[in-house]
Steps between C-alpha positions, in 0.01 A plus 500: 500500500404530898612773651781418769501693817708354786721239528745369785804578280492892470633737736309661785268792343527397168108360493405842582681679217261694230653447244549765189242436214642626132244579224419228291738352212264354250683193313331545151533744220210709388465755847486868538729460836409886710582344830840485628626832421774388264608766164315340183830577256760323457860579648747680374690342184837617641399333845407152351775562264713473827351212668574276166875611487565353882340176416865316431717316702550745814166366585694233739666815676272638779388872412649794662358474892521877503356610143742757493450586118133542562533663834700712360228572188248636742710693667574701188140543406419627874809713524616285813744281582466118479564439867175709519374140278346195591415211262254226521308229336169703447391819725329202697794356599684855595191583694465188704880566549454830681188356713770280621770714559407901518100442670524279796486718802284561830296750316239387237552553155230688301326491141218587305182239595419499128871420366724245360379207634838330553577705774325305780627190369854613570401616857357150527797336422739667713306608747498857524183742667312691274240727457278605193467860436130616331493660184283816493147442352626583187770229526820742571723496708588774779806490615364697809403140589867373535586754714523276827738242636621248249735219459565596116223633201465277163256721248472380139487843274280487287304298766377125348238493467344787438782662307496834674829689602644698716678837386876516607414808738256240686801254517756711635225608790500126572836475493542812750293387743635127528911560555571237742282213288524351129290597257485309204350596167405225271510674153408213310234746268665817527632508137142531344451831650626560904785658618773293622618570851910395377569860483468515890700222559783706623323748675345205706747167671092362572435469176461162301345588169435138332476453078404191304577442108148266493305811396634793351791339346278162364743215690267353706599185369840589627467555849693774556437765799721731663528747804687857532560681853789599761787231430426430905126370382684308180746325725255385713296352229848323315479334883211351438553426156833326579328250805232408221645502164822631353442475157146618461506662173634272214670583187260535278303709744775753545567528114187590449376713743805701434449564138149614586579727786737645224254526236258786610395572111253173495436562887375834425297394172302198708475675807371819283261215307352377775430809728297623111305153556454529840299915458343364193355194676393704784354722309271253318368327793356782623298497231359213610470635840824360695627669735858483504742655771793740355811247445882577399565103453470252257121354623202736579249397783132521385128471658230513333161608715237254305750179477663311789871504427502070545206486260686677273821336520274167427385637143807635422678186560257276309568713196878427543621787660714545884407772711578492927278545756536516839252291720628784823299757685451879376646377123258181407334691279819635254675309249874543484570491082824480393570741173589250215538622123269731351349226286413304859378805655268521198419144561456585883258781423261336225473219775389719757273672249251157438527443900416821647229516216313211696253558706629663793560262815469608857596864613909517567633727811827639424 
């Protein structure tokens, strides 16, 4: 297929768009898939349970535009109230909602350079200035660094993706030192380890804290993503929402992701599985002599000093197993592995032990 890249028919600007790459979705059976970040159990029975007892004939009635029920779900969990609640279709959709309608100002916005790589796309799009904040050598962020004149803050915690996060005492300094802008924190991780940033929500009307059931609560199949903040910063974002698409979230999608927001038992026992996986894997790649920065998500980002990181993702994928890597400057020599089942992480790891076992290839700088 050749690719297409202008045409007469699209709208000024739209040629120069970059456009957001997602890992890859392999269309056979038989793969070790470590490379889109998404939990290797299955859902919760009372969730799925839920999504099978709406499939009658209210399907020809629109959903609820507000997802009041489920709005009002979160709320409970966070100890707010669900005009502090914003729903969307995917965290993806929620963000590019408040790029839209809670970035767009004189100022720049900032973020990490090494980040969530959607984030430029939506500045594409709409048009807003922006500038890339360096992570420290050791790929942290300092908040020190945000400390200047902004037109709004979006910082994924645990950072994606090398999984490191910021401790809440770090986030309120960040918030304290940016009043008069938006600061969003995209928490789409922070259940495998971080500290969420919802219990300054109402110490804070700048903050936007943003969650997504694709990870943590294993609906990524669902598409189902959701903000919490000052109801000021919500009803902003239901403006946008409501000039795009009023019924965003469907049925099924709010029966679900209900039922699992409820059912923090089988959140705790994956979450609690995976972060086991996650030190265990870590743990044996050293032994092979990976270097592997400290992560509270559901991935870990690896180099290894003898073995370029492309190379690598090259013999991993001939033997049937999906790793990312990042073809960008300062990380094109770390893997980003997602942590799958034990029984793939043992697959992972016996893998990597015939590769690195090879005759070393050309010298690796971190």
């Amino acid at each position: 297929m050749n690719l297409i890249t202008s045409s007469p028919f699209w709208s000024t600007g739209i040629d120069k768009l970059k456009a957001y790459v997602p890992g890859e979705q392999p269309q056979t059976d038989g793969w070790v898939k470590l490379n889109t970040n998404e939990m290797p159990y299955p859902p919760s029975l009372r969730a799925l349970q839920a999504i099978r007892d709406v499939v009658n004939e209210k399907l020809r009635l629109y959903p609820d535009p507000s997802g009041n029920a489920l709005k009002a779900a979160i709320a409970t969990q966070y100890g707010l109230s669900p005009d502090h609640v914003f729903l969307g279709n995917g965290s993806d959709e929620v963000l590019g909602h408040i790029f839209l309608g809670l970035l767009k100002h004189e100022q720049p916005i900032l973020y990490p350079d090494i980040s969530y790589s959607f984030y430029p796309v939506w500045c594409g799009l709409y048009g807003i200035d922006f500038r890339q904040v360096p992570l420290t050598e050791r790929f942290e962020v300092d908040v020190a660094d945000y400390k200047v004149p902004n037109g709004g803050i979006v910082l994924p915690n645990p950072n994606a993706p090398t999984g490191i996060a910021l401790p809440l005492s770090k986030l309120r300094e960040l918030l304290e030192a940016n009043r008069t802008s938006v600061v969003v924190i995209d928490e789409a991780y922070v259940d495998f380890g971080a500290e969420s940033a919802v219990k300054l929500i109402p110490e804070f009307d700048n903050l936007l804290v943003v969650h997504t059931l694709s990870k943590s609560r294993a609906l990524a199949g669902l598409r189902v993503g959701y903000a919490m903040g000052h109801p000021a910063l919500i009803e902003g974002l239901a403006r946008v929402k409501d000039s795009f698409n009023s019924y965003p979230m469907d049925r099924l999608a709010l029966a679900g992701a209900q039922v699992a927001i409820e059912d923090t038992v089988y959140f705790e026992k994956i979450t609690h599985a995976v972060m086991q996986s996650r030190e265990w894997l870590t743990a044996e790649m050293a032994k092979l002599g990976f270097e592997t920065l400290p992560s509270s998500a559901n991935f870990i980002f690896s180099h290894h000093p003898r073995h370029p990181a492309a190379w690598l993702l090259a013999q991993l994928r001939e033997r049937r197993i999906l790793v990312r890597y990042f073809a960008k400057p300062r990380i094109d020599g770390h893997l980003r592995i997602s942590i799958g089942t034990q029984h793939e992480c043992e697959a992972l790891v016996a893998a990597l032990q015939q590769i690195v076992s090879a005759e070393p290839t050309v010298e690796v700088s971190a």
